[in-house]
VMD Tcl script that builds the backbone (N, CA, C; Angstrom):
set m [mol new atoms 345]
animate dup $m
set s [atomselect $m all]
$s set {name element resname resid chain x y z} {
  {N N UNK 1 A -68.023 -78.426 -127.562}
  {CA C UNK 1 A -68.086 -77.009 -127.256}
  {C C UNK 1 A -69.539 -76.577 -127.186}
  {N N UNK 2 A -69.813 -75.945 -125.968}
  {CA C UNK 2 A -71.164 -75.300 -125.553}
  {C C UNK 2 A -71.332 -74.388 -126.661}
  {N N UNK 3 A -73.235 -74.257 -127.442}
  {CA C UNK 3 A -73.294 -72.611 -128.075}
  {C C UNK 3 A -73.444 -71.940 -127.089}
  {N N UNK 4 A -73.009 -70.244 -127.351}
  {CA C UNK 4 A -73.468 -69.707 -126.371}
  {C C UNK 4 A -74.842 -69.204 -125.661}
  {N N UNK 5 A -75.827 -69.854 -126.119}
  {CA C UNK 5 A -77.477 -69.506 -125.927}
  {C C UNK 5 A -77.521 -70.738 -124.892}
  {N N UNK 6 A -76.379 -71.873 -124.783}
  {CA C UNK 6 A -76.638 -72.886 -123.760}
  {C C UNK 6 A -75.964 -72.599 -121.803}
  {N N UNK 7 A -76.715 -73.055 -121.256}
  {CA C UNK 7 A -75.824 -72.881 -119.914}
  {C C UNK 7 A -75.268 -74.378 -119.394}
  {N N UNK 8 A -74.494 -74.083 -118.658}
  {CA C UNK 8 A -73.445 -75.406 -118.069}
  {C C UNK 8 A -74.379 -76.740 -117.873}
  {N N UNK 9 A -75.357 -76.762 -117.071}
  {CA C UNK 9 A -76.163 -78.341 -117.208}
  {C C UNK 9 A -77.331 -78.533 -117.750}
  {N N UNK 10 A -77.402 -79.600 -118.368}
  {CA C UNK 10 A -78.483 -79.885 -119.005}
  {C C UNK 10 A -79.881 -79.760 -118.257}
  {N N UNK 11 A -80.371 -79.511 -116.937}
  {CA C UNK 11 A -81.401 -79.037 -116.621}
  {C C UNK 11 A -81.683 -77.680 -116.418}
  {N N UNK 12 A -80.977 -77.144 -116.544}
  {CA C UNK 12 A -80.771 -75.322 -116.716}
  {C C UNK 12 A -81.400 -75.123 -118.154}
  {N N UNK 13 A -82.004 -74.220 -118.443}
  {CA C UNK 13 A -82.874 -73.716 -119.614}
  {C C UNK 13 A -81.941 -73.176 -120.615}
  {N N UNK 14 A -82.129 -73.182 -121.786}
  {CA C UNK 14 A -80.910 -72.551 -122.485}
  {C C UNK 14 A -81.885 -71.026 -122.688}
  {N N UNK 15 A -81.028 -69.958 -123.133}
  {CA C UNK 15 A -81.726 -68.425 -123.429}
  {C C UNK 15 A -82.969 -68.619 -124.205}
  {N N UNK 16 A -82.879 -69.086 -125.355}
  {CA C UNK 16 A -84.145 -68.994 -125.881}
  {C C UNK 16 A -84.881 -69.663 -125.936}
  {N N UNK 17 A -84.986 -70.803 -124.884}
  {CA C UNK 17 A -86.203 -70.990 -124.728}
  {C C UNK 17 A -86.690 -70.065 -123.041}
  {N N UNK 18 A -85.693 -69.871 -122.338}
  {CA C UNK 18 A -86.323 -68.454 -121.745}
  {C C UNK 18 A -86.808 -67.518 -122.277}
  {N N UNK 19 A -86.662 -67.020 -122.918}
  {CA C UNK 19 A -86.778 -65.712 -124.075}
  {C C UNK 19 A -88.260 -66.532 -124.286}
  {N N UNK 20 A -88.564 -67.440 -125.106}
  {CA C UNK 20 A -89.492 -67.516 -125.391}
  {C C UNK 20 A -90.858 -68.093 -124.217}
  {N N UNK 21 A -90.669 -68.651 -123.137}
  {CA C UNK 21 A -91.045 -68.216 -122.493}
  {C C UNK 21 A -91.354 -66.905 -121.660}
  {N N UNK 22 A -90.740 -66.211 -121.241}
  {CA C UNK 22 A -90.735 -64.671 -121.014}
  {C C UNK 22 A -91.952 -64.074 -122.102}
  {N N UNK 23 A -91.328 -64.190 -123.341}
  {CA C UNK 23 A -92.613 -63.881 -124.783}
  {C C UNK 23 A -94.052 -64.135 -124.483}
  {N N UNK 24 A -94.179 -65.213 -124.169}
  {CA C UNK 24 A -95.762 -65.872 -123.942}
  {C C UNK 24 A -96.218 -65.509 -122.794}
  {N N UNK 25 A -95.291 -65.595 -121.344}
  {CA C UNK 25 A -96.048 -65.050 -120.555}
  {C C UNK 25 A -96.513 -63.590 -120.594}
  {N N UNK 26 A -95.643 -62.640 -121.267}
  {CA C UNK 26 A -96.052 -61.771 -121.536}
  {C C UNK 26 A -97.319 -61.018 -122.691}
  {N N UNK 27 A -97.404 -62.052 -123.414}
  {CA C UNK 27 A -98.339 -61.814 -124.260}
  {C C UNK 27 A -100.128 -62.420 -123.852}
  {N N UNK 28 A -99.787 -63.476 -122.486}
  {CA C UNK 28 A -101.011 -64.276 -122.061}
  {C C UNK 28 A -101.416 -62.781 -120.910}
  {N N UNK 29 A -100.588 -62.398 -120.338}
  {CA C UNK 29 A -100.371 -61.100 -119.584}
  {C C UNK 29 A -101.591 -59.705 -120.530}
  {N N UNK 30 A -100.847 -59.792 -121.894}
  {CA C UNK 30 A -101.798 -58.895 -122.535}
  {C C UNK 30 A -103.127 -59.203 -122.592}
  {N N UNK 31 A -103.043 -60.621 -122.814}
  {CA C UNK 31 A -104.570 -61.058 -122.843}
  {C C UNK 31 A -105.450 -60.695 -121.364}
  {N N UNK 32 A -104.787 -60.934 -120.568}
  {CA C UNK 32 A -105.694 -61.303 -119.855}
  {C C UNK 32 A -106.556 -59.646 -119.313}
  {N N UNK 33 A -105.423 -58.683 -119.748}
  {CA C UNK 33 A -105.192 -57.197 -119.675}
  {C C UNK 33 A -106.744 -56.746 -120.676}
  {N N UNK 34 A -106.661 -57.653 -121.735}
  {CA C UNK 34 A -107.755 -57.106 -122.919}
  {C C UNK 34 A -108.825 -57.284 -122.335}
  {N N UNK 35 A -109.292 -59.043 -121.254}
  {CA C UNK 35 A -110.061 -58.887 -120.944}
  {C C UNK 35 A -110.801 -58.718 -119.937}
  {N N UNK 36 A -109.890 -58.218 -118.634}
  {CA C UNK 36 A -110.390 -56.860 -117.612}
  {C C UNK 36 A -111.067 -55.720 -118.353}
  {N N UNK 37 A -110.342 -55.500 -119.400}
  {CA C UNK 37 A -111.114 -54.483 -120.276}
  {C C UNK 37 A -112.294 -54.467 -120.745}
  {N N UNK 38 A -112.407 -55.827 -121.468}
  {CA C UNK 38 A -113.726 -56.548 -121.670}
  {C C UNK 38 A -114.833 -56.764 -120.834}
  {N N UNK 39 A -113.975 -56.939 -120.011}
  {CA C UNK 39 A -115.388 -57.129 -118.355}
  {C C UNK 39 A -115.980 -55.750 -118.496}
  {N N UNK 40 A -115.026 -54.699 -118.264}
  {CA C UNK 40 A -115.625 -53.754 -117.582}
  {C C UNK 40 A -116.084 -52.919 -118.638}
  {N N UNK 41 A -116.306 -53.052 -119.969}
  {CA C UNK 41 A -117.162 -52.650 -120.830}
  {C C UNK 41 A -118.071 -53.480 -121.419}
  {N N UNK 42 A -118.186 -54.557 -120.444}
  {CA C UNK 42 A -119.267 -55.486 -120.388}
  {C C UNK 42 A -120.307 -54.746 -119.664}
  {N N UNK 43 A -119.502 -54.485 -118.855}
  {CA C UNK 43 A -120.557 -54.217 -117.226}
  {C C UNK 43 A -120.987 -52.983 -117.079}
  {N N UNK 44 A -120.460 -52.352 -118.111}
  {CA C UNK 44 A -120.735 -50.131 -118.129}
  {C C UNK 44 A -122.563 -50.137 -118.646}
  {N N UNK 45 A -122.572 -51.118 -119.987}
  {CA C UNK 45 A -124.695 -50.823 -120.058}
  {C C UNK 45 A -125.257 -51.446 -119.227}
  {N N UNK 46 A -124.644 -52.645 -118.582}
  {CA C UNK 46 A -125.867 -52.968 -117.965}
  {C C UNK 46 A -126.217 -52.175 -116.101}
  {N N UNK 47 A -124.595 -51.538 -115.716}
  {CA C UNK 47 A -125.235 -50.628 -114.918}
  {C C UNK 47 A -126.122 -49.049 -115.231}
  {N N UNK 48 A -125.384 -48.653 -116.588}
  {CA C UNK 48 A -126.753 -47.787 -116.959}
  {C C UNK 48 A -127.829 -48.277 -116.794}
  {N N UNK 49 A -128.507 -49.481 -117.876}
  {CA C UNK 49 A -129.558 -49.991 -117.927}
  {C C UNK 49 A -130.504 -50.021 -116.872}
  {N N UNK 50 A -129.489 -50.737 -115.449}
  {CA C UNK 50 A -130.056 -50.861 -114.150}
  {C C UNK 50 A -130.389 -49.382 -113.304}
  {N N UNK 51 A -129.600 -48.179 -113.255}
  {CA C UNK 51 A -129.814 -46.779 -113.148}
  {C C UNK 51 A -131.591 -46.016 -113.665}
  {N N UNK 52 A -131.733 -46.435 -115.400}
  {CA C UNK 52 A -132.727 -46.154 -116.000}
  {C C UNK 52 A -133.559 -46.692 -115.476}
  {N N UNK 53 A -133.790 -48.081 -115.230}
  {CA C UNK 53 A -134.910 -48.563 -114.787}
  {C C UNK 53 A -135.565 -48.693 -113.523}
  {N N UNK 54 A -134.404 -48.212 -112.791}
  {CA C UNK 54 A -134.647 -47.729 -111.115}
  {C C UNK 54 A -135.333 -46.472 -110.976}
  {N N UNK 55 A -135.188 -45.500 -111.999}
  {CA C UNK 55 A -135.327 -44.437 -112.101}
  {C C UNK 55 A -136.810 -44.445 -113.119}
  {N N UNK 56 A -137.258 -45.042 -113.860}
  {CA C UNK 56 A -137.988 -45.049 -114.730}
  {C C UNK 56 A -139.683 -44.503 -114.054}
  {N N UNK 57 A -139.782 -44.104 -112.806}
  {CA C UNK 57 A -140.870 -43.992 -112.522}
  {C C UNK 57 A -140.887 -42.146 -112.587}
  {N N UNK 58 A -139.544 -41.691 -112.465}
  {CA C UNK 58 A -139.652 -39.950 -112.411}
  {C C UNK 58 A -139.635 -39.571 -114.352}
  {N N UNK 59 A -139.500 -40.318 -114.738}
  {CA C UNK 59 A -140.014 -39.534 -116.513}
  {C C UNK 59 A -141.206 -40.566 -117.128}
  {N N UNK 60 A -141.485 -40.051 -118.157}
  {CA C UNK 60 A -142.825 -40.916 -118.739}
  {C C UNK 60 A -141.573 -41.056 -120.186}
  {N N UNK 61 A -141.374 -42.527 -120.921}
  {CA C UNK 61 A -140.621 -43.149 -121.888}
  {C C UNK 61 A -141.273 -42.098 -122.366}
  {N N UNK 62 A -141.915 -42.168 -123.456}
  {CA C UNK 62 A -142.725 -41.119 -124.458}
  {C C UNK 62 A -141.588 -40.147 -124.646}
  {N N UNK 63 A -141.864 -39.420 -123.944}
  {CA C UNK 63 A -140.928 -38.075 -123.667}
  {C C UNK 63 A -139.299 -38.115 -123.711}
  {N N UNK 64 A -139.000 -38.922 -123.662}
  {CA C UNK 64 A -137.728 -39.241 -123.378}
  {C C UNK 64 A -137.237 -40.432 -124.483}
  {N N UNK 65 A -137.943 -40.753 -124.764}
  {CA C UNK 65 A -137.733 -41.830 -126.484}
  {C C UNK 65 A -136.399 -41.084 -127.421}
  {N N UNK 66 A -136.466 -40.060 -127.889}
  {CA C UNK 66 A -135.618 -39.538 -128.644}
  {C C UNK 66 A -134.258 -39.782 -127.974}
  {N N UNK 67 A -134.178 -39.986 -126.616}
  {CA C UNK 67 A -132.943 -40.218 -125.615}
  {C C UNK 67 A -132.400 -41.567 -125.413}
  {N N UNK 68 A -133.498 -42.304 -125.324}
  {CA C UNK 68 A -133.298 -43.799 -124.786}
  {C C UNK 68 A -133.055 -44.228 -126.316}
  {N N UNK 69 A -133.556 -44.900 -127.129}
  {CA C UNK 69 A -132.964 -45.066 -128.780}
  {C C UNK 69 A -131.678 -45.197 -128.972}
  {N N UNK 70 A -130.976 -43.823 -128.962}
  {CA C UNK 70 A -129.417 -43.735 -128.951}
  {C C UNK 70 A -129.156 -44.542 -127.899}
  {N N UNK 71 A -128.916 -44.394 -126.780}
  {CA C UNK 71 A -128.744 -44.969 -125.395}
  {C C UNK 71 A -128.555 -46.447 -125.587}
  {N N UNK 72 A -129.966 -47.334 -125.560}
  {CA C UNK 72 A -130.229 -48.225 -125.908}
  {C C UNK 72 A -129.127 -49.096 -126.876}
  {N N UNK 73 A -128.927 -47.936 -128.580}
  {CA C UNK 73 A -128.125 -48.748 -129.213}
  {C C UNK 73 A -126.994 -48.463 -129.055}
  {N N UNK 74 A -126.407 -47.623 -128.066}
  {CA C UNK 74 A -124.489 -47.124 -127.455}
  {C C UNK 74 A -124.647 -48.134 -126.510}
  {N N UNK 75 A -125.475 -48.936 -125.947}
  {CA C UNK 75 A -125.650 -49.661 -124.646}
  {C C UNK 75 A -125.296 -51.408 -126.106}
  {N N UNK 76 A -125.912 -51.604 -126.763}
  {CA C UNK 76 A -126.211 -52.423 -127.259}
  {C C UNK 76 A -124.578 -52.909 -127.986}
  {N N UNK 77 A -124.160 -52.000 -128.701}
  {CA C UNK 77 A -122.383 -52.144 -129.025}
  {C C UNK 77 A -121.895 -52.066 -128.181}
  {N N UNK 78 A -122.080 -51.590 -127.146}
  {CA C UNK 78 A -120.698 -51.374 -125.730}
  {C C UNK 78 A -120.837 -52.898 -125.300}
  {N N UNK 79 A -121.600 -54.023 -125.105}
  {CA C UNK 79 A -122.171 -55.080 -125.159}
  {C C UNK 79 A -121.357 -56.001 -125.884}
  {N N UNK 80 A -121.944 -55.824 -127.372}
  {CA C UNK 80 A -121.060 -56.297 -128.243}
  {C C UNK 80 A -119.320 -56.692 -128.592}
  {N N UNK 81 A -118.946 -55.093 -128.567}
  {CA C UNK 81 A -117.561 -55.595 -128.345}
  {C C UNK 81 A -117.100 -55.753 -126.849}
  {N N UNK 82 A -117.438 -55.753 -125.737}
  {CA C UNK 82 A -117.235 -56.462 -124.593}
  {C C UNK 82 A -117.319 -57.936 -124.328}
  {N N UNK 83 A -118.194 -58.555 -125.394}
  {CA C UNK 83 A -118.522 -59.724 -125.473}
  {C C UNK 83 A -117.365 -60.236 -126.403}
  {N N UNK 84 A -116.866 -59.483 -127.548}
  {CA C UNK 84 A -115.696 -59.881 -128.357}
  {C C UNK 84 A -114.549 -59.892 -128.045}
  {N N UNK 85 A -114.094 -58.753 -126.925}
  {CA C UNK 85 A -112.869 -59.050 -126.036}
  {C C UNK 85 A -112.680 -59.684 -125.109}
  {N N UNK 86 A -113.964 -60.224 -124.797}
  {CA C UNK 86 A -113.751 -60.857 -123.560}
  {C C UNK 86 A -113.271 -62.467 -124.594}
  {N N UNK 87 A -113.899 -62.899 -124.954}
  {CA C UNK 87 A -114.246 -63.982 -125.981}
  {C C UNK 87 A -112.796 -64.037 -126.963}
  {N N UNK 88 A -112.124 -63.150 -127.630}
  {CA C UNK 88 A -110.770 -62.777 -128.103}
  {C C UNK 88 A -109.247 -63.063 -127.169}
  {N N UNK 89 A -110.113 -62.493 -125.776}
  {CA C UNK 89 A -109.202 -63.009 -124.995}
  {C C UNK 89 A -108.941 -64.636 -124.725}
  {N N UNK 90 A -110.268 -65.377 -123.907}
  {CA C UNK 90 A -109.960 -66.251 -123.628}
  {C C UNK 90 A -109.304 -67.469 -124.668}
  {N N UNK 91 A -109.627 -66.655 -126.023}
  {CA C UNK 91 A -109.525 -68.118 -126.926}
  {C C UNK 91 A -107.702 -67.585 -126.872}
  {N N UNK 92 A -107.229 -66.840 -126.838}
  {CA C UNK 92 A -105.443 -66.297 -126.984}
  {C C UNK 92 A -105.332 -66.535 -125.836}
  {N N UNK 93 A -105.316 -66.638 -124.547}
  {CA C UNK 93 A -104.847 -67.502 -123.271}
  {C C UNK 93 A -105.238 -68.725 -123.432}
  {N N UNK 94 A -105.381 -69.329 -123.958}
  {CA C UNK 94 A -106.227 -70.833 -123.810}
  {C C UNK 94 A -104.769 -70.891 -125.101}
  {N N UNK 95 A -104.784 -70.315 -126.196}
  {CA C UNK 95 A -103.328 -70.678 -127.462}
  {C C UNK 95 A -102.082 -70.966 -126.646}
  {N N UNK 96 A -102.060 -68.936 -125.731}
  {CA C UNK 96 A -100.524 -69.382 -124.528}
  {C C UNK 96 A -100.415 -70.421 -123.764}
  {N N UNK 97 A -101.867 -70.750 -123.460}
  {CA C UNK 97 A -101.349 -72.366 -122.460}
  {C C UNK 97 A -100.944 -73.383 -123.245}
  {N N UNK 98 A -101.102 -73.542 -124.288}
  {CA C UNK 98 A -101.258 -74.517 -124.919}
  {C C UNK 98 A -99.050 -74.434 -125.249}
  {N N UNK 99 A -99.046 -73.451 -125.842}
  {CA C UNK 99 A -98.101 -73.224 -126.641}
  {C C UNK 99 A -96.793 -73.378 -125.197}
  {N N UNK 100 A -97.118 -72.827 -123.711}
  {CA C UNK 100 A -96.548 -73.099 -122.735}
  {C C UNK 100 A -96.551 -74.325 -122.224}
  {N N UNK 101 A -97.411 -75.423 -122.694}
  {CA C UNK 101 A -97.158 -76.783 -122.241}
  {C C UNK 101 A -96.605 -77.471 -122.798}
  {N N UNK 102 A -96.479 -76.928 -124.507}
  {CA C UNK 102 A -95.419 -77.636 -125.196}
  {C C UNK 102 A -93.978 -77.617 -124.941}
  {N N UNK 103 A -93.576 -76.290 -124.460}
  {CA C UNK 103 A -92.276 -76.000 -123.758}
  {C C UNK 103 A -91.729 -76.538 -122.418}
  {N N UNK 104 A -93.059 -76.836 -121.756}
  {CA C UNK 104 A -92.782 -77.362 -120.650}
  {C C UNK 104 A -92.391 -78.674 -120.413}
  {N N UNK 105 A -93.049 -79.528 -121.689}
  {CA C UNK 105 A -93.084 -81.141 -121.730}
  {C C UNK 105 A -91.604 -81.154 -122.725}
  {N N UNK 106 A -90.758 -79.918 -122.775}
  {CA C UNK 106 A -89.412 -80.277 -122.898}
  {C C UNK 106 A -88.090 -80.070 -122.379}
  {N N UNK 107 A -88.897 -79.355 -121.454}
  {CA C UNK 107 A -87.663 -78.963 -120.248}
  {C C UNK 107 A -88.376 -79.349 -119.057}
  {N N UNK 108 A -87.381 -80.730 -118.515}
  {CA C UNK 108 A -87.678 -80.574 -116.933}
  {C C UNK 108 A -87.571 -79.305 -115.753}
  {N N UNK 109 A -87.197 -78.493 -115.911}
  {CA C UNK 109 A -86.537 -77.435 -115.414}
  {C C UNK 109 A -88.076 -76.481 -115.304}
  {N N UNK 110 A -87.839 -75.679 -116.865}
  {CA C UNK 110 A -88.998 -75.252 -117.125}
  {C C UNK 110 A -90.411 -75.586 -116.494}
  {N N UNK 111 A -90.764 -76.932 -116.425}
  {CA C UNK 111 A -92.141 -77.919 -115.746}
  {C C UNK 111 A -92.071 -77.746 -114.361}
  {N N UNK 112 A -91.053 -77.574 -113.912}
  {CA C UNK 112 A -90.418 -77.458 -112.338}
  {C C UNK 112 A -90.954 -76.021 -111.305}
  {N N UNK 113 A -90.524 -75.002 -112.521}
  {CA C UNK 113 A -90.565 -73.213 -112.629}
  {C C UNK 113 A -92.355 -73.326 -112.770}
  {N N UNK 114 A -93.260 -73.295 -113.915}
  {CA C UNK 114 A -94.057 -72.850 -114.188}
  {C C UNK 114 A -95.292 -73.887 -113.487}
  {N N UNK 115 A -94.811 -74.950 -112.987}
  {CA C UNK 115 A -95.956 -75.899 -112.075}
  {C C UNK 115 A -96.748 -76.864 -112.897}
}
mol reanalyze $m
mol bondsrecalc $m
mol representation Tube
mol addrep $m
């Protein structure tokens, strides 16, 4: 007698290991979501940065020090954790692959579906 989480032939996937596939792709999905995010608060100081210094010939620093400081160190963390999500991400997609090849090297089916 079949459980019911199984389907009729043995190369057909049973539910949960769909389910748990479905899970991972969706969670490698988040990742990869965190680090579009990451990019693009990678990339927000250093187009300020590039703005300021294009521009750096209409003010004299001096004058404008009390401005750039802050700037500088909101530029310097926006950096930081852009560098940590990006970096957060890849190491948690690099886990889902891992954790998706183990599933795969047990269902022919599965190996068939995901390539």
């Amino acid at each position: 007698m079949e459980s019911p989480g199984q389907i009729n032939s043995p190369d057909n996937l049973d539910t949960q290991t769909f389910n748990e596939v479905q899970l991972l792709l969706a969670e490698k999905r988040t990742s990869l979501s965190a680090m579009r995010t990451g990019i693009a608060v990678f990339a927000f100081p250093l187009s300020v940065l590039s703005v300021l210094i294009a521009t750096s010939k209409s003010y004299d620093v001096r004058e404008v020090l009390h401005w750039l400081v802050p700037l500088v160190l909101l530029n310097l963390g926006l950096t930081v954790l852009g560098i940590y999500l990006i970096t957060r991400a890849v190491i948690r997609i690099q886990r889902y692959d891992r954790l998706l090849d183990k599933l795969k090297s047990k269902s022919a089916r599965l190996a068939e579906l995901l390539g």
